[in-house]
N, C-alpha and C positions, 0 to 999 in steps of 0.2 A: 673127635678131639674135644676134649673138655677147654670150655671155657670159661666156666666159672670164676668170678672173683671170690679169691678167697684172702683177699689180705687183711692183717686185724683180726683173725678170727684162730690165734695160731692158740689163745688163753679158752678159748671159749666149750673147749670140750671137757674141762676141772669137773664141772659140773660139783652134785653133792658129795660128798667126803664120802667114801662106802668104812664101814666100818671094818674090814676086812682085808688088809695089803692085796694086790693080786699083782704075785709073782712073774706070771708072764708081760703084762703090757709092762713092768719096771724093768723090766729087761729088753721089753721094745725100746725103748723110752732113754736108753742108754747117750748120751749125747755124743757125734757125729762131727759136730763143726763147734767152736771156739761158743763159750757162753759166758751170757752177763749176769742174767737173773737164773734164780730156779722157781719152782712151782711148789710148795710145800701142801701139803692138805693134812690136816688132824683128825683124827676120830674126835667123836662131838664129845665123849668121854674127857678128852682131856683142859688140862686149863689154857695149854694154847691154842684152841681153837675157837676163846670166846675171848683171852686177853691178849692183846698187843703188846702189851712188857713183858708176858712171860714166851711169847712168840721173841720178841726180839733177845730177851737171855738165851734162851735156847738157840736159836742163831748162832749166834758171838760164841757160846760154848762148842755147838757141834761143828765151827770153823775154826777155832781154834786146835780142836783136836786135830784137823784135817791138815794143817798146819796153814790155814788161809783164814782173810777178812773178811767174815759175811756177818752181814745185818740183815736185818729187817727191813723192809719198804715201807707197805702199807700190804693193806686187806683186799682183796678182791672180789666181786660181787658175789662168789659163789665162795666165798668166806675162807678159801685156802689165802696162804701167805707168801706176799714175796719178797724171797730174798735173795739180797743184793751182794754179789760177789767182791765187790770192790774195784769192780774192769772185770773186761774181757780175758777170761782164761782159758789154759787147752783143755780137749774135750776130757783127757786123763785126769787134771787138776780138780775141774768140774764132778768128774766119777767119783775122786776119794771123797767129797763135800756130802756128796749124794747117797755116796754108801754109809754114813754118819747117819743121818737122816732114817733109812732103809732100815737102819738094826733096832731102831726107835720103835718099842711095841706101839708107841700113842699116836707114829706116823702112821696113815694111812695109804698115802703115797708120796711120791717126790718125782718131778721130770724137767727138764730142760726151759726155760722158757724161751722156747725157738722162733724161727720166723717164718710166715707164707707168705706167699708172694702170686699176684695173678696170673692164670695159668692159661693166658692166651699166649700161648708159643708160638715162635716162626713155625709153620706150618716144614713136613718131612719132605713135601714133591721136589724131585731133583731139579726141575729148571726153575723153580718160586725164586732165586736169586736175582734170575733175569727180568721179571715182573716189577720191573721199575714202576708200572702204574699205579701199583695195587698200594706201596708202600714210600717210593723215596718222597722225604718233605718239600723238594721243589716243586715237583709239579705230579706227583702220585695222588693218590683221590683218598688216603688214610683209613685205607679199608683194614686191616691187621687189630684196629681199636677197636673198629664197629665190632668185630666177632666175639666180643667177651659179651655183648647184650643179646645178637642175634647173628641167624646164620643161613637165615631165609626159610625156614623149614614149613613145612604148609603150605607154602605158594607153590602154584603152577605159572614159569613163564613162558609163553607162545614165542617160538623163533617164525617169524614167515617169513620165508627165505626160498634157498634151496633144496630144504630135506636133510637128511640126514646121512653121512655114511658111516661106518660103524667105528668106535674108536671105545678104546679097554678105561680110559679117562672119563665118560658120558655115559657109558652102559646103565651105570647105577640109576643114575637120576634122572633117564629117559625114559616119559611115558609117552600110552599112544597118542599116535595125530592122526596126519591126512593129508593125500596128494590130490590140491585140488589143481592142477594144469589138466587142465580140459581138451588140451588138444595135441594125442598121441605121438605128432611129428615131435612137438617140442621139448613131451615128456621122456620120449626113450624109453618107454616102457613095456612099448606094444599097444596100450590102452588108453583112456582117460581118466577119468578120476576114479580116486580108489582108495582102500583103507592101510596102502605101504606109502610114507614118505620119503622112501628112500632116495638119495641123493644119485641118480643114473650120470652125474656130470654135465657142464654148460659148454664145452667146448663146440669152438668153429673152427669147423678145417682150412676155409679158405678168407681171404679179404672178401668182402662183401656179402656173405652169405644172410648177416643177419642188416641189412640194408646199406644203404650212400655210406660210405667213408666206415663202417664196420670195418675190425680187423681177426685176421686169426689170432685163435688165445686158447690154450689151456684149459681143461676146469678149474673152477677155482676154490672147490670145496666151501662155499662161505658159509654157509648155515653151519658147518660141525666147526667153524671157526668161531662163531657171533656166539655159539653156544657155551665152548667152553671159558671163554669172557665171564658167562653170567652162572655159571654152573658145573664145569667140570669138581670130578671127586677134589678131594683136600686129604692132606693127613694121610695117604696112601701110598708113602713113599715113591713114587712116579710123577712124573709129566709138572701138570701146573695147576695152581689151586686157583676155583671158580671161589666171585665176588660172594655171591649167595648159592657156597656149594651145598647147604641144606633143601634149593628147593629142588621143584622140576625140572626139567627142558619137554614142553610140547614144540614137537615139528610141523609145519603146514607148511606144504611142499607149494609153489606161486612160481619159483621159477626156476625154468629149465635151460635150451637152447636156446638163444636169443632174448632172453630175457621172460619178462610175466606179463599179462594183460591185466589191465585195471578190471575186469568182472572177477577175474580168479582172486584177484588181494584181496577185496570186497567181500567175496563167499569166506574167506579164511578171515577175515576180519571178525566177520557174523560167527564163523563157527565157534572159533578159538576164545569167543567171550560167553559164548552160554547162546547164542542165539541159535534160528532154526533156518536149514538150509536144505531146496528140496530136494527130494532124491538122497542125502549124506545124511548117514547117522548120525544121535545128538551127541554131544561133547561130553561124558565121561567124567572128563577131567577138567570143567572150565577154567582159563587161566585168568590170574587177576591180574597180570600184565602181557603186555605186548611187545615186543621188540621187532621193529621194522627199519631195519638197514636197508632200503632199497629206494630208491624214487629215481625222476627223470624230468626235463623240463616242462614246464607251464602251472599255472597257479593250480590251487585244489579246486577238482570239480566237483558238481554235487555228490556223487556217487560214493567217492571216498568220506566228505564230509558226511554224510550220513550214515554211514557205514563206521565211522569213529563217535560220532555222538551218541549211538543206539549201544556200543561197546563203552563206553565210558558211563553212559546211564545206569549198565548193568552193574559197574563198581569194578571197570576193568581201564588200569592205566596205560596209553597208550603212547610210546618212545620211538621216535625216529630221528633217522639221521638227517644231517642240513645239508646234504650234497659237498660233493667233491670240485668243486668248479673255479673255488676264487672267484664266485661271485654272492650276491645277497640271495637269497634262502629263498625271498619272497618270493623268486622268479619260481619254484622247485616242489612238486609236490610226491608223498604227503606232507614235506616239510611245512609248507605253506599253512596246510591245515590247521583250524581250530581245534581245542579240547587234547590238542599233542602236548607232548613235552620236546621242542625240540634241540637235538644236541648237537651244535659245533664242538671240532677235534683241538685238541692243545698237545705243543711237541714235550720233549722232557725238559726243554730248559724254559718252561712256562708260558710258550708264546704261543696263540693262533697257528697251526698246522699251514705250510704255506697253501694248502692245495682246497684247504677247508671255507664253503660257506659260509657268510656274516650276515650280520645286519641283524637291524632289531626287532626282528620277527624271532633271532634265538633266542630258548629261554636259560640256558645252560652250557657249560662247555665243560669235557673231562677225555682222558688221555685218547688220541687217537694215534701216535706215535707218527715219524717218520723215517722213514726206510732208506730214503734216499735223500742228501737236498735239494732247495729249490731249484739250484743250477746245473745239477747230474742229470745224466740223457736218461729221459723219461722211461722208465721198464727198465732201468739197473737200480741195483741193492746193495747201494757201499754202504749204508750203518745199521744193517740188521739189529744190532744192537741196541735202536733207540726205536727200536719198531713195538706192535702189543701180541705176545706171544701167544700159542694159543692152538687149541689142537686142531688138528687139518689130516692129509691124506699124501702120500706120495704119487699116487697112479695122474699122468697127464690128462688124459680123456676118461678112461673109466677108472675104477678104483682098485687103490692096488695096497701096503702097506701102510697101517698112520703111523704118523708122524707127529714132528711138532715145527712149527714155523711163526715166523715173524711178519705179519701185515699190518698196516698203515689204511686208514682211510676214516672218515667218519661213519661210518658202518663197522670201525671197533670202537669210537665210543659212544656211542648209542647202547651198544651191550654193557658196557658201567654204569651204564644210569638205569637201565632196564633191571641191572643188577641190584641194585641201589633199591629202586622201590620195591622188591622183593624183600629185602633187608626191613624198611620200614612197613611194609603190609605184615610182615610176619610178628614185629617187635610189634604192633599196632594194629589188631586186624578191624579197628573199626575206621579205619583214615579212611577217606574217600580219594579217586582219583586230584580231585582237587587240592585237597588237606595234603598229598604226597608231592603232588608238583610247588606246591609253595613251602612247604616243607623243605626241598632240595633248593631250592632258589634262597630263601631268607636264611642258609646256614652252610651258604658255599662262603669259599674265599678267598681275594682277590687274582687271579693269574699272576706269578711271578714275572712273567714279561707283559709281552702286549701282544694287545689285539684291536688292529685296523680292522673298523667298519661295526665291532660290536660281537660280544661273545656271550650276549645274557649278563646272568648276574655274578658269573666270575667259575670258578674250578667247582665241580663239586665234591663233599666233604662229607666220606661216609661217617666217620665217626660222630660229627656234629652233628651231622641231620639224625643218625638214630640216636643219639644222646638228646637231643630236642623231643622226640616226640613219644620218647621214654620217661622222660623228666617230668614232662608239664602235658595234661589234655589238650587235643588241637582245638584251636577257636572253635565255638561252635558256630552253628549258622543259624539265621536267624529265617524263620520259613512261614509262608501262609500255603495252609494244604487246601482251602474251599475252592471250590470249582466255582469259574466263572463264567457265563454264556459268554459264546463269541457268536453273536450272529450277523446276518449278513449287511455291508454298508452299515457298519456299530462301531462305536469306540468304547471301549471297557479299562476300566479301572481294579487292581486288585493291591492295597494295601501294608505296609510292613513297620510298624514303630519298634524303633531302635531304641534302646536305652543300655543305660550302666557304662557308654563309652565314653571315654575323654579325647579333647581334640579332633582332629577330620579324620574323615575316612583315609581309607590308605590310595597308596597309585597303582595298588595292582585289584582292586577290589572284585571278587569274583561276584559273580550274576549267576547262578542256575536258571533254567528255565526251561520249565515245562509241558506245550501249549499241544493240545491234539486239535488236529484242523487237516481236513484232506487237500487242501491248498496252499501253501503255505507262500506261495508269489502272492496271493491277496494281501497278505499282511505287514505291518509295519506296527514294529515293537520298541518300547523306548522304555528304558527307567527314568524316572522323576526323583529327583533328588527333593528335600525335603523344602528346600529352598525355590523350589520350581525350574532348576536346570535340565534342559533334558539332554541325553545321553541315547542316541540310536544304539540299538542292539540286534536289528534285522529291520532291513527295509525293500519287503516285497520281491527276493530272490528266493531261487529253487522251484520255481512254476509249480509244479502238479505234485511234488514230492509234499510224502503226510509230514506231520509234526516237525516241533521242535521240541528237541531235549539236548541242550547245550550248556556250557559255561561258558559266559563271557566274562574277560576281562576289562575291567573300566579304571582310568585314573580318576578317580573322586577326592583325589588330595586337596583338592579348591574348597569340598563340601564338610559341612561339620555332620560328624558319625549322627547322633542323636538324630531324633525326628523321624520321621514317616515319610519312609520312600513309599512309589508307587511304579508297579509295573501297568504300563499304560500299552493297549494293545489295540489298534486300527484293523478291522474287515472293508479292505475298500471294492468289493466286488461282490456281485449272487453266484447262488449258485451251491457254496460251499461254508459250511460253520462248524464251530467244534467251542472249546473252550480252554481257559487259562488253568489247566490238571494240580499243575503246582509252581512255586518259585523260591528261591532264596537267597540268603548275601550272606557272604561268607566274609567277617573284618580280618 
């Protein structure tokens, strides 16, 4: 689908006058719809094409024969003339004007001055109607705008999920992945890992099978769900159009039967951003985003932390959801985690999803729909309609014909914002993880209802955010790259003067930081503000785990931009040293 703007540019193909009428395009050129001006152009031979009085007698004269009022306008930069019909006339009216003009040996040509208009159309897919997220002004994410700049094309985004099961909407724009479920009872596959992610189904047949208070349930297809959120075809007369159906869908298969084990999201984390995983071939296709619709209670442990910061170092942005619980996020991991984007659900009429995670650990909220309300018995679907559509599978346990269906959960909006930074890595392929997540935060806007407990910085706003960082280059960052010893029981100092800013730093001040040390529980990390405030940024967690390579976020709003921060770095133990690799502060 073309989406070019092309408005204003309907004068711009006059170009230079050819000395020679050409037959054909005046008869393309024929006018179609009511017109106000025409486009005249002179052979340079003539006297109207250098004088404006005798452009405008000649007018007045070949309108009068026509038996209409046309003048002269003025000149235009490519030196043809416009004249002005006197109002809008039928396109026949227009013709007899035109054919005046045409018998004129010193015309060169004459055509319509018509209109363009941008040619970001509602997309052809038969259910796009229903896609209330993509597009309605309450509470839609104004994605329909964003595609006239971009369309996600170049990115690869990583679903880790459930795999994939085959559907005529995602063919196109599925490359390969990988079933990392390691363990063959859960995969249904016969094996463990392998180079098919294909979706074998998570169904349980009984109550309890997958432990205390477990229930029997269906597959639920969710990965060929999350995906076409962020990727199905567009413009293909079928199904539903994906956020950024220009990029990819990589699949990394994490969960099967009962759910995924935290080493498997881990390995799919490592893979799916370029990193090395033993025994599994490398990634092909690394993806520069991530989409993980999946978590489960208790804070982020090291594992996943580390596993996101080493993905986000390599320039890979990483999207999850904030749980389904009606409670705060905090409790919920990966939501919990650092270096994420995390996203709470909003319903259509603008509000907090009743069922959606809060608190101020989110950084973002965008459509999650719901299916039912808060007061309908739980597992009925009286408003399909206000659900987020999206391709799926009909088979209950194994897979049988796709389909298209409507679910709810914050594991659908996670895939709009995963969408989203495809949108903006594509329009922008030099934004950094960080440069995208503030990007999407400073150009959302406000939720049309509410949201008890906190939903970030409000709806996000596809068109704004890629209108933002199309317009204007992101901040840059301000970076010291000198290596600095960290040795053992030492405190080290490294550097950063600020200038060219006005006023104080901001409240969401980002920190990069990146320390090699193979213990990194020795450590205690602080930025110094220029003022001498200090601000912890790691104090002595993650025991024996190597390095840091993270972004912290700091409120520095107290502190004035200018002056020379320092990243101040504590070894309070032997044994183990490394050094301060790099760091930076993004305004």
């Amino acid at each position: 689908m073309s989406v070019t703007l092309l408005a204003g540019t309907a004068t711009a193909s006059v170009a230079v006058a050819s000395e020679t009428p050409a037959a054909a395009p005046a008869a393309a050129l024929a006018p179609t719809a009511p017109v106000e001006n025409l486009i005249v152009g002179y052979k340079s031979s003539a006297s109207e094409a250098g004088s404006n009085s005798a452009a405008a007698d000649d007018a007045t004269a070949k309108g009068k024969k026509a038996g209409k009022k046309a003048k002269f306008d003025r000149r235009l930069g490519t030196g043809a003339a416009l004249v002005n019909l006197g109002g809008t006339v039928a396109p026949a009216e227009a013709a007899d004007v035109m054919a005046q003009f045409r018998a004129d040996p010193d015309v060169a040509y004459v055509e319509p001055d018509s209109r363009a208009y941008a040619t970001a159309v509602t997309p052809n897919d038969t259910e796009y109607a229903k896609q209330w997220d993509l597009f309605e002004p309450t509470a839609g994410m104004n994605v329909p705008a964003a595609w006239d700049k971009t369309t996600g094309s170049g990115v690869t985004v990583a679903v880790i999920d459930t795999g994939y099961v085959a559907h005529s909407d995602l063919a196109a724009n599925t490359v390969a992945g990988y079933d990392f479920i390691s363990s063959s009872a859960y995969a249904r596959d016969g094996g463990g890992r392998d180079s098919n992610p294909a979706d074998e189904g998570d169904w349980n047949a009984t109550d309890g099978e997958c432990g205390l208070g477990s229930k029997a349930s269906n597959s639920s297809w969710h990965g060929t769900h999350v995906a076409g959120t962020i990727a199905a075809a567009t413009n293909n007369s079928k199904g539903v159009a994906g956020i950024a159906y220009g990029a990819k869908i990589q699949h990394a298969r994490v969960l099967g039967k009962c759910g995924g084990s935290t080493s498997d999201i881990v390995d799919a984390i490592t893979w799916a951003s370029g990193g090395s995983v033993a025994g599994v071939p490398a990634n092909a296709t690394p993806a520069k985003v991530i989409n993980m619709s999946l978590g489960g209670p208790g804070a982020c442990g090291t594992s996943y932390q580390n596993a996101i910061n080493a993905a986000v170092a390599r320039g890979t942005t990483v999207v999850v959801a904030a749980g389904n619980s009606n409670a705060d996020a905090a409790g919920y991991s990966p939501a919990s985690c650092n270096n994420v984007i995390n996203v709470a659900a909003s319903n259509r009429t603008g509000d907090r999803s009743f069922y959606s995670n809060y608190g101020s650990i989110i950084d973002i909220a965008a459509p999650g729909g719901e299916t039912r309300r808060a007061t309908d018995t739980p597992g009925t679907v009286t408003t399909p309609e206000n659900g987020i559509l999206s391709t799926l599978n009909a088979g209950t346990t194994t897979p049988g014909a796709e389909i298209y269906k409507p679910y709810q959960g914050t594991s659908m909006a996670a895939p709009h914002v995963a969408g989203l930074a495809a949108l903006l890595k594509s329009a922008n392929s030099a934004l950094t993880p960080a440069q995208i997540e503030t990007a999407i935060k400073n150009n959302a806007r406000p939720l049309a209802g509410t949201c008890t407990g906190g939903c970030g910085a409000g709806l996000a706003d596809a068109a704004a955010t890629v209108a933002a960082v199309t317009s204007t280059p992101p901040a840059p960052a301000f970076e010291n790259t000198t290596d600095v010893t960290i040795g053992d029981n030492t405190t080290v100092e490294s550097p950063i003067t600020v200038t060219g800013k006005t006023g104080n730093a901001p409240a969401a001040l980002k920190v990069g930081v990146n320390i090699v040390h193979t213990y990194i529980g020795d450590l205690k990390v602080d930025l110094i503000a220029p003022d001498g405030s200090v601000y912890t940024l790691h104090n002595r967690t993650g025991s024996s785990t190597d390095n840091i390579n993270q972004v912290y976020t700091v409120n520095a709003s107290s502190e004035v931009a200018n002056g020379t921060w320092k990243l101040r770095v504590n070894d309070n133990a032997g044994g183990d040293t490394g050094k301060i690799d790099s760091w930076n502060l993004t305004f």
